[in-house]
LODOVEX-796554 format. One record per residue: x, y, z of N, C-alpha, C in turn; residue in three letters. Coordinates in steps of 0.001 Angstrom, whole numbers, padded with zeros to 6 digits, always signed. Example, Ala and Ser with C-alpha at 12.3 -4.5 7.8 and 13.67 -1.06 7.14 Angstrom:
<volums>
+013190-005690+007800+012300-004500+007800+013200-003300+007800ALA+012850-002250+007080+013670-001060+007140+012900+000030+007870SER
</volums>
This chain:
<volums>
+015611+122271+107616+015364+121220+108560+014614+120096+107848UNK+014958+119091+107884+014804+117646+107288+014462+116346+108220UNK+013040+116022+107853+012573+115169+108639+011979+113693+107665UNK+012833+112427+108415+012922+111314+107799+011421+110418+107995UNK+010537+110336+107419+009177+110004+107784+009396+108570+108277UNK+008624+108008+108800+008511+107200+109955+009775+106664+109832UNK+010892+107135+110576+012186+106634+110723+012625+105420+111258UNK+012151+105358+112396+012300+104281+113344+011658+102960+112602UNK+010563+102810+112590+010075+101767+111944+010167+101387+110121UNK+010752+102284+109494+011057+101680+108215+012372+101333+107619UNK+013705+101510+109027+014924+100629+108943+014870+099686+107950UNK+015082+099014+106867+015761+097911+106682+016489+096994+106876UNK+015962+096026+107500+017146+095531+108520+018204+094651+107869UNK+017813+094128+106526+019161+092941+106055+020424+094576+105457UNK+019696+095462+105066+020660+096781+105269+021561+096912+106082UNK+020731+097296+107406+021117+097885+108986+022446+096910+109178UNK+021892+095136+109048+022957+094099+109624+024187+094259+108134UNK+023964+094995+107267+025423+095152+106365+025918+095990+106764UNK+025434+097102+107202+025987+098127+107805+026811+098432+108802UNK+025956+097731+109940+027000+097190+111230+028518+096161+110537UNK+027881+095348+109526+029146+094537+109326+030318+095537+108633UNK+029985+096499+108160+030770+097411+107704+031383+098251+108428UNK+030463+098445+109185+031260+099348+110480+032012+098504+111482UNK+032377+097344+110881+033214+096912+111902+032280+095548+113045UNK+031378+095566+113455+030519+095010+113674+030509+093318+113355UNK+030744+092395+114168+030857+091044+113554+030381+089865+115000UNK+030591+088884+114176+030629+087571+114951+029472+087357+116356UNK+029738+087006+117325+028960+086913+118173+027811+088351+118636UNK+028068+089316+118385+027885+090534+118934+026510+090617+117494UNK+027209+090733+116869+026196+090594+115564+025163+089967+115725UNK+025581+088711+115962+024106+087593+115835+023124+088292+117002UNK+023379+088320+118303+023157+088712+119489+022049+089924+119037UNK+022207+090845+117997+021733+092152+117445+020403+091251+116915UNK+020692+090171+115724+020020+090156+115010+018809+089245+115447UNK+019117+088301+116678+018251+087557+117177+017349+088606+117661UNK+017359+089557+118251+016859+090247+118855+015331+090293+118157UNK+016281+090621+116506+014908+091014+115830+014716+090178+114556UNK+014731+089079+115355+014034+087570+114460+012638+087600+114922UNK+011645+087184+113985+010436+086961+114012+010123+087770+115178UNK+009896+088937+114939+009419+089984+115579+008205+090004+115134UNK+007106+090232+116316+005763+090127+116368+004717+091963+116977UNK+004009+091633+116322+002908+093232+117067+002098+092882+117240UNK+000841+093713+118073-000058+093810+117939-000829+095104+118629UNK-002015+095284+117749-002459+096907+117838-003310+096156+119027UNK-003623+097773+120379-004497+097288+121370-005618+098787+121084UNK-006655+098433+121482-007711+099878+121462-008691+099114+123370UNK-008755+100085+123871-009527+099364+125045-009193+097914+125223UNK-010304+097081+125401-009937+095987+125792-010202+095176+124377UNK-010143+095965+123395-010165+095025+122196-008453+094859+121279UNK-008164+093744+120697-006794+093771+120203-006890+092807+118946UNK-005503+093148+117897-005484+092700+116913-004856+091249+116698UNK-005099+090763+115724-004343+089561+115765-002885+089654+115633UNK-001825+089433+116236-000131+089346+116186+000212+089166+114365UNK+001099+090489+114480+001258+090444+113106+003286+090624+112527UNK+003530+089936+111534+004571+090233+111299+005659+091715+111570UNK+006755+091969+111878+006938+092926+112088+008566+092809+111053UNK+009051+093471+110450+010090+092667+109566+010716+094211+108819UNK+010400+095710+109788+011459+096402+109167+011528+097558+110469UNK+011690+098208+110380+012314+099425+111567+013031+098673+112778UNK+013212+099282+113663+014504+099699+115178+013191+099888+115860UNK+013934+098702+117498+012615+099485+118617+013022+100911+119293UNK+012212+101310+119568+011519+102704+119439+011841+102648+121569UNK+012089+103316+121924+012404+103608+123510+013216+102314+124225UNK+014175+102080+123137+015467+101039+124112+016699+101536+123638UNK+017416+101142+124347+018939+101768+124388+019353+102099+123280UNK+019390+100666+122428+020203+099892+121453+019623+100974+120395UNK+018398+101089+120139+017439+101347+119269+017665+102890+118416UNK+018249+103663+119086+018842+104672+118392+020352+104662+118229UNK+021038+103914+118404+022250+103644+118149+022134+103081+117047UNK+021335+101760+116528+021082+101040+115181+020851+102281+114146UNK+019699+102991+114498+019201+104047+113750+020684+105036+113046UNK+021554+105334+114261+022867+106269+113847+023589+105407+112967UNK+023623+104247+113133+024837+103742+112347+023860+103361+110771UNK+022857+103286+110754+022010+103227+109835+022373+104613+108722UNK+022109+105632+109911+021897+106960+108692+023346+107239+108653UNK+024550+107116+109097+025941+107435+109339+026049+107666+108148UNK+026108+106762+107112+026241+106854+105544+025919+108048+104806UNK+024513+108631+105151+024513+110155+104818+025015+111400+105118UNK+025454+111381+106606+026171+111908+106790+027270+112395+106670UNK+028140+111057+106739+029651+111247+105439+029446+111923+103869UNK+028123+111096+103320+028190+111784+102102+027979+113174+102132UNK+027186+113516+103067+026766+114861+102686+028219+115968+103385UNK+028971+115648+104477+030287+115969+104726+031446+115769+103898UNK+031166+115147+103019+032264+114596+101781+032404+115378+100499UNK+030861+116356+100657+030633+117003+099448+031129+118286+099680UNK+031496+118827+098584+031980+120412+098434+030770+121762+098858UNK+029255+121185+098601+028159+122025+098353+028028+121934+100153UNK+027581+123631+100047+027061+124264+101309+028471+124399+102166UNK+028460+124059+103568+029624+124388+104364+029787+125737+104473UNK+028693+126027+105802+029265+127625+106340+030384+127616+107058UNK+030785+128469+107386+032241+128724+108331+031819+129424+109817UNK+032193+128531+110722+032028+128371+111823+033001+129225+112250UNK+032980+129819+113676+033877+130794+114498+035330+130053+114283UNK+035840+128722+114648+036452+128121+114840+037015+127599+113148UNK+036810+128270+112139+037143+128157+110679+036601+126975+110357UNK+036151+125793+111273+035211+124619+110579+034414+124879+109847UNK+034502+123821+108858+033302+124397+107787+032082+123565+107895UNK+030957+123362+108204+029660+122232+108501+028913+122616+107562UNK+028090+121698+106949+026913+121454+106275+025612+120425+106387UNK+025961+120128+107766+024959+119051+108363+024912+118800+109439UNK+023920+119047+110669+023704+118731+111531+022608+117825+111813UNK+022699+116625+112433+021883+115130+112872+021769+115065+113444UNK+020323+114979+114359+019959+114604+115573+018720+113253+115416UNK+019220+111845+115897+018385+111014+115248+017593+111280+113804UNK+016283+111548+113399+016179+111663+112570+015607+113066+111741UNK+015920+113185+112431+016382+115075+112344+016989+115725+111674UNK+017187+116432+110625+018570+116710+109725+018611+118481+109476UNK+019489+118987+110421+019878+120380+109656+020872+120409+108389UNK+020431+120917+107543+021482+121219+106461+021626+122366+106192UNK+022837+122758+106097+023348+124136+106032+024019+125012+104910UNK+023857+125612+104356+024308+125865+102845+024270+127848+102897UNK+025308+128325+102064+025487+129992+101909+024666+130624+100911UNK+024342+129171+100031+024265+129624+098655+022512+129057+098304UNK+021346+129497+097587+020264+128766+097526+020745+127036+096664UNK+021893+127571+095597+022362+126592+094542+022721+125312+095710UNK+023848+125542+096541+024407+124498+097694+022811+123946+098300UNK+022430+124366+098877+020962+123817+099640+020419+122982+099197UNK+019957+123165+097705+019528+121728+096632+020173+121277+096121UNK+022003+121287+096086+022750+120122+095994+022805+119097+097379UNK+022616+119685+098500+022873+119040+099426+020955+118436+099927UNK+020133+119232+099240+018937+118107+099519+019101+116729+098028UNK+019487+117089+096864+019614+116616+095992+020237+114873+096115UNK+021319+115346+097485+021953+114371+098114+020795+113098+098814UNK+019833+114231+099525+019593+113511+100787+018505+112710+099587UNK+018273+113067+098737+017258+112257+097856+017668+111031+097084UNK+018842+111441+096742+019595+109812+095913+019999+108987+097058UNK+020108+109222+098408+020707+108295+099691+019409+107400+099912UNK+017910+108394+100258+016886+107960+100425+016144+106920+100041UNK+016760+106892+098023+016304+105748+097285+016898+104510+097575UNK+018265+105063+097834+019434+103433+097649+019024+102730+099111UNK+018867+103640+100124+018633+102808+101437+017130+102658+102049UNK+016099+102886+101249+014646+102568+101856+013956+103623+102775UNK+014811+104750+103008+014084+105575+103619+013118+107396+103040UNK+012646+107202+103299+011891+108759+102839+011832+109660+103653UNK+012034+110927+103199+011888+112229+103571+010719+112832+103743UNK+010627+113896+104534+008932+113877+104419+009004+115461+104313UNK+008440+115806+103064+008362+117160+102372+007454+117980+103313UNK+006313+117797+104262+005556+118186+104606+006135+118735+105944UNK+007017+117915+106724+007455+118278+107308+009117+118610+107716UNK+009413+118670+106442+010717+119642+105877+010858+121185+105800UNK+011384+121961+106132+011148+123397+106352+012176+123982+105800UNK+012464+124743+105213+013540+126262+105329+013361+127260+105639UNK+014431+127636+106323+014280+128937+106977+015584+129616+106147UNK+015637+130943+105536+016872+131824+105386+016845+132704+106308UNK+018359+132809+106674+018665+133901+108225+019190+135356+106932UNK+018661+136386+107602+018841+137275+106109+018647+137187+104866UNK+017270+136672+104801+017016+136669+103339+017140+138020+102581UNK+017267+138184+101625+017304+139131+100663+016962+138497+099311UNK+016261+139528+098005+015468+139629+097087+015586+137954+096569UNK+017211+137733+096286+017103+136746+095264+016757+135312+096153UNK+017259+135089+097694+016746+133917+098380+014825+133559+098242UNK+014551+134874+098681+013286+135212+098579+012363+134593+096967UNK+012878+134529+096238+012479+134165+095093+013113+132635+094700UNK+014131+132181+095323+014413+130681+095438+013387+129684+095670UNK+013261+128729+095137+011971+127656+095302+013155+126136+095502UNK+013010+125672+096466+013760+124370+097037+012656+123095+096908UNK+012786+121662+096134+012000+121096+096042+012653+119757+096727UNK+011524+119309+097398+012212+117700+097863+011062+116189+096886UNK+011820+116060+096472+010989+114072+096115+009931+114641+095027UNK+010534+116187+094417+009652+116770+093234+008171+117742+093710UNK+008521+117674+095487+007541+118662+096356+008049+120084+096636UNK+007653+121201+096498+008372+122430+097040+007808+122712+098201UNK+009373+123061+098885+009153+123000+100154+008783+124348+101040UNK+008497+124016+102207+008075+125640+102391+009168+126478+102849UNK+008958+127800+103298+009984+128197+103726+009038+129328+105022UNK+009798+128685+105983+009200+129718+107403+009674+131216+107740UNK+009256+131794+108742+010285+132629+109428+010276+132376+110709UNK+010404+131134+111379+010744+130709+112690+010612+128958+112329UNK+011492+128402+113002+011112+127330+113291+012233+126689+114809UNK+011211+126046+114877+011510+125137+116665+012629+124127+116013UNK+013721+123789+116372+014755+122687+116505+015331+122040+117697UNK+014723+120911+118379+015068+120651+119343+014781+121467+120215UNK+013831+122348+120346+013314+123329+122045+013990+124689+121989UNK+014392+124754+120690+015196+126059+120408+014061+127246+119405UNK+013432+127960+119350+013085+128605+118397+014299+129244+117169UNK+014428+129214+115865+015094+130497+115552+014221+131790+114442UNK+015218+132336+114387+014085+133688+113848+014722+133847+112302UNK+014529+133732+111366+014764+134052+110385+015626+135702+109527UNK+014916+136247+111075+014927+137671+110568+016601+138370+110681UNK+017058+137342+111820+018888+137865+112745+019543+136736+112402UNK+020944+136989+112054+021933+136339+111511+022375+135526+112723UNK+022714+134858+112579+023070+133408+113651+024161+134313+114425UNK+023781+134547+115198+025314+135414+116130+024260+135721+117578UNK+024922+136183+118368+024658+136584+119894+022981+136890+120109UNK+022264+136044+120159+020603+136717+120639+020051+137140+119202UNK+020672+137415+118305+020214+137817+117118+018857+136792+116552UNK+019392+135916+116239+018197+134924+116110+017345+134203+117108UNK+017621+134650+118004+016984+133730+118924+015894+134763+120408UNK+015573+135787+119008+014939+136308+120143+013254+136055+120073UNK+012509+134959+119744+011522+135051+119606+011710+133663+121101UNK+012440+132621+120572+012988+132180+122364+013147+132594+123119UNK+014358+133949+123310+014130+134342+124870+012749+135049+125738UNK+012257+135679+124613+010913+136152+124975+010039+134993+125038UNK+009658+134141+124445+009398+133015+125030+009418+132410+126402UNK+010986+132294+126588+011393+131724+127947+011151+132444+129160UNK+011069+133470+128676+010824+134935+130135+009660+134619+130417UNK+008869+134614+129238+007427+134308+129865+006919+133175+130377UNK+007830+132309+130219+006951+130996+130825+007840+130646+131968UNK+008841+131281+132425+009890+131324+133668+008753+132691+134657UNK+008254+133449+133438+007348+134016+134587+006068+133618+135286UNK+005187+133132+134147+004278+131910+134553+004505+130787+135396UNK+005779+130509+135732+006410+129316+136794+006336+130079+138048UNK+006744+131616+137998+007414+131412+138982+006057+132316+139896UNK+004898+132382+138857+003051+133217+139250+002745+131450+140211UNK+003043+130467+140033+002990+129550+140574+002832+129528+141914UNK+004409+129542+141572+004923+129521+143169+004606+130535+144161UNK+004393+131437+143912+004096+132798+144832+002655+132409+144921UNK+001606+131728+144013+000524+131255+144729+000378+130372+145742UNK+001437+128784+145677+001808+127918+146366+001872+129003+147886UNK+002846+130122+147652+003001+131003+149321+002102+131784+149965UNK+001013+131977+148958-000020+132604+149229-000889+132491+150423UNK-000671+131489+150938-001746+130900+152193-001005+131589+152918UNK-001820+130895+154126-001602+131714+155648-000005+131663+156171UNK+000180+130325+156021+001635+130295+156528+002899+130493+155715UNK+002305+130394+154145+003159+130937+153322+004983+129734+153301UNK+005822+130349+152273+006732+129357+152108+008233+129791+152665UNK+008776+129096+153531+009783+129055+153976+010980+129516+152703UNK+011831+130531+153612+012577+130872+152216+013735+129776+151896UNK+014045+128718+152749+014830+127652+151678+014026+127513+151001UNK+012510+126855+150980+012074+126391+150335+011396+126878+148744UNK+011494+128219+148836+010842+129269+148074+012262+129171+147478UNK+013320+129206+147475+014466+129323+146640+014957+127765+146140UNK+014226+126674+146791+014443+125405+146028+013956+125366+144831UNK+012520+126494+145222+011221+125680+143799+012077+126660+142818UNK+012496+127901+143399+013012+128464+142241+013941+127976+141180UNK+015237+127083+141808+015876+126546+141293+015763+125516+140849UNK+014560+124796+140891+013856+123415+140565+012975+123883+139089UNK+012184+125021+139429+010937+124903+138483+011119+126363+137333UNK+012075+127423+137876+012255+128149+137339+013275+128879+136582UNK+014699+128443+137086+015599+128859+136870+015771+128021+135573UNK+015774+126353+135732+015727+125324+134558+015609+126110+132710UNK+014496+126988+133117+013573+127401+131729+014308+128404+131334UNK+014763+129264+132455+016491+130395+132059+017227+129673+131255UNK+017536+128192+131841+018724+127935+131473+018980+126649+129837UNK+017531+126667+130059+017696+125726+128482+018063+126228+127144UNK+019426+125458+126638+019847+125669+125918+021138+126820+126088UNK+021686+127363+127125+022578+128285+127537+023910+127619+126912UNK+023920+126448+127306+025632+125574+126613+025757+126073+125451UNK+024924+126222+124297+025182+126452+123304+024987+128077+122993UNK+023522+128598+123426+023221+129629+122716+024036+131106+123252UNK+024441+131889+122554+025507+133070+122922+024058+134224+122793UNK+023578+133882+123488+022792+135400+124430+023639+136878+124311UNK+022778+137757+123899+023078+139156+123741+023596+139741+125163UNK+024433+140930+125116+024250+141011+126592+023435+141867+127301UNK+022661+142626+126267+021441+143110+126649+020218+142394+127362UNK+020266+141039+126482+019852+139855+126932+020011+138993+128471UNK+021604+139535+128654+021899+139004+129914+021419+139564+131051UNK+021552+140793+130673+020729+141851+131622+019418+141853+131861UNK+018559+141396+131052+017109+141307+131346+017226+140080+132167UNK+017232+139441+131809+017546+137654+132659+017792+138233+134287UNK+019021+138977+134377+019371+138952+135394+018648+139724+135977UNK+017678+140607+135628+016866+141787+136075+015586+140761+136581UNK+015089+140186+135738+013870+139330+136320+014331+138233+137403UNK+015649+137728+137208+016449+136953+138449+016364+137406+139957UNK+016602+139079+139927+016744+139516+141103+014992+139898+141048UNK+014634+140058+140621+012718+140446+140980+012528+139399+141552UNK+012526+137987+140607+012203+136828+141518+012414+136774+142793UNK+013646+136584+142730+013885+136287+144612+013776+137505+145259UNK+013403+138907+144873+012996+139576+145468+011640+139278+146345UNK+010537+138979+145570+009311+138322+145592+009204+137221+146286UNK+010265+136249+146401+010084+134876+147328+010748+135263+148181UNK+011576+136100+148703+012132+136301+150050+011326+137506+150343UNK+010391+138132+149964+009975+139071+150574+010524+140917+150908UNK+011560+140516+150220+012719+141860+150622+012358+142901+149434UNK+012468+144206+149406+012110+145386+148884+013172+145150+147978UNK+012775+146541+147000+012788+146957+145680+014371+147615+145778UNK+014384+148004+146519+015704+148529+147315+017028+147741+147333UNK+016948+146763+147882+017631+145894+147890+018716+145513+146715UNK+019717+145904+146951+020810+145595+145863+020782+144415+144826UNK+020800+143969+143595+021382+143029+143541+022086+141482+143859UNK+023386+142313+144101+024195+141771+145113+023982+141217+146426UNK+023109+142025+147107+022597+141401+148564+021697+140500+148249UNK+021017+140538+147020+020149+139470+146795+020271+138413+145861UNK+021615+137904+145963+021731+136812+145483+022569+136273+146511UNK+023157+136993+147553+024018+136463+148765+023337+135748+149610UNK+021841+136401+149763+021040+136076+150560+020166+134550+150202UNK+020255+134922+149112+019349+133325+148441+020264+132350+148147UNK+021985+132778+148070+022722+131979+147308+022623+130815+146125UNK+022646+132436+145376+022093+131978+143880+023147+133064+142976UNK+023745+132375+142174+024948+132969+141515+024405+133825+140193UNK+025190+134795+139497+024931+135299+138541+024776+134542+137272UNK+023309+134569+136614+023279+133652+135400+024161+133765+134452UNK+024935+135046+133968+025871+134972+133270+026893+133957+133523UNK+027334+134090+135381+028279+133320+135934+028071+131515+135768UNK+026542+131220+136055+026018+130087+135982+025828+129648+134300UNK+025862+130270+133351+025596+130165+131850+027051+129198+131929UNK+028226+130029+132649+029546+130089+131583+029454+128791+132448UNK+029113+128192+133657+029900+127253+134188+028893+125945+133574UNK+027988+125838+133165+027394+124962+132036+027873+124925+130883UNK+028668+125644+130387+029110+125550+128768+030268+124927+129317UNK+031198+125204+130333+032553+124553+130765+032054+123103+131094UNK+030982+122597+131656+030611+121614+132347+030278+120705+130677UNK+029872+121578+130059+028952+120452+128534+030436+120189+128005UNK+031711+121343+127227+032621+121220+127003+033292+120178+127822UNK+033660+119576+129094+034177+118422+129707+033547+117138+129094UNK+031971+116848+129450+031766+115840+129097+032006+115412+127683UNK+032134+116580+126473+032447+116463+125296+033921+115664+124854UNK+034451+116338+125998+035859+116071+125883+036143+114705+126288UNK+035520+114439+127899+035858+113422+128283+034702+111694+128050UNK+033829+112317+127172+032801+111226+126910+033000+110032+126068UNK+034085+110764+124722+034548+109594+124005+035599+110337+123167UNK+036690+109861+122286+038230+110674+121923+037457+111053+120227UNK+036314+110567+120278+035962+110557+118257+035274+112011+118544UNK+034744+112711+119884+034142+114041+120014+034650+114882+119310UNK+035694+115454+120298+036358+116147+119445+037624+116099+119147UNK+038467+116331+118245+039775+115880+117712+040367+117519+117661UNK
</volums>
């Protein structure tokens, strides 16, 4: 995992505006971009004291539309290169082969081999020089999924820094585990245990919220559920392929829940208790979010997927 140090603000912009012109990018639409960020001005505030307005003359604004779109077409260039190259490229279910995943300035790189890994950081280091941006070693990570003796003894260096190497790291709200090979729950069980617990802490909430005298109406006890608790089940389900041992616990604490907000015994089927709350099976609800993410994929733009 590869993180571009202050990304946003150290753009180059007579770069950025070649870039767009390269990508196609011209004439009125262009200028329109670049006025934007003519004599661009700052200033630092602390309380009611502030700095004098100061030049501002390189990065993308930071929480507007436009502003991470500049940023993509900015880093696009590495991306191709590093997709262009032979080094790394695991093999995906679907026989695709990837070696890079980008999320703004975010960079998974993916490699079989320790040799591929530092051809493909090797990359991100000659891109870094030619276009003004830096990497930030400190907060660059590797993780190996099955390490064994000789990974274990691999040393990966960025900008002449060696980098560390974890056995978990967070990507986007995802934990993974170092220890299980990227397949069904395998890696990702330091997340689901995670998520159980803080779907259980949500839902110690709400049963306090009912605690009073008059306590909570069961629509309403099955709104918060599906508002405040179910959410934390479900992050990240589009993608992640859950064990089905996994599915079963989920669904085991599913039916406790609304056992608990409707009040109904231990007894109680399952089945009767999701009829009663009308609340579908998370397995059932998993698959109809991965069908729902798969549409918008499909139908969001034709460059998705081919």
């Amino acid at each position: 995992m590869f993180n571009i140090q202050k990304a946003f603000d150290c753009v180059p912009r007579r770069l950025l505006w070649q870039k767009l012109f390269d990508a196609g990018v011209s004439g009125r639409i262009l200028r329109v971009i670049m006025d934007q960020y003519t004599d661009t001005r700052g200033v630092v505030q602390l309380g009611d004291l502030s700095t004098r307005k100061f030049q501002i003359d390189s990065g993308v604004v930071q929480g507007s539309i436009l502003g991470p779109l500049l940023f993509n077409v900015f880093i696009n260039s590495l991306i191709l290169e590093l997709e262009k190259s032979s080094a790394g490229k695991v093999t995906l279910r679907s026989g695709k082969r990837l070696n890079v995943i980008g999320y703004a300035d975010d960079l998974v790189l993916l490699a079989d081999s320790p040799a591929d890994l530092q051809k493909l950081i090797s990359i991100c280091e000659s891109w870094s020089r030619r276009n003004g941006l830096d990497f930030s070693p400190s907060k660059s990570k590797i993780l190996v999924f099955h390490p064994n003796a000789q990974s274990k003894r691999s040393v990966f260096t960025l900008n002449n820094q060696t980098l560390e190497s974890v056995p978990t790291f967070k990507y986007l709200g995802v934990t993974l585990d170092a220890t299980g090979a990227v397949g069904p729950g395998l890696c990702y069980r330091t997340f689901f245990a995670s998520s159980l617990s803080r779907a259980e802490k949500r839902l110690s909430a709400i049963r306090l919220l009912g605690a009073h005298k008059d306590g909570l109406r069961p629509t309403t006890a099955i709104r918060l559920y599906k508002l405040l608790v179910r959410p934390i089940l479900e992050f990240g389900a589009q993608i992640i392929p859950f064990a089905p041992t996994q599915l079963v616990k989920l669904e085991t604490f599913q039916c406790k829940a609304l056992r608990s907000l409707l009040g109904l015994l231990k007894s109680v089927k399952a089945e009767t208790v999701r009829l009663i709350a009308g609340v579908e099976p998370l397995e059932c609800r998993f698959a109809y979010l991965k069908l729902a993410y798969f549409h918008r994929l499909r139908t969001s733009s034709k460059h998705v997927l081919k």
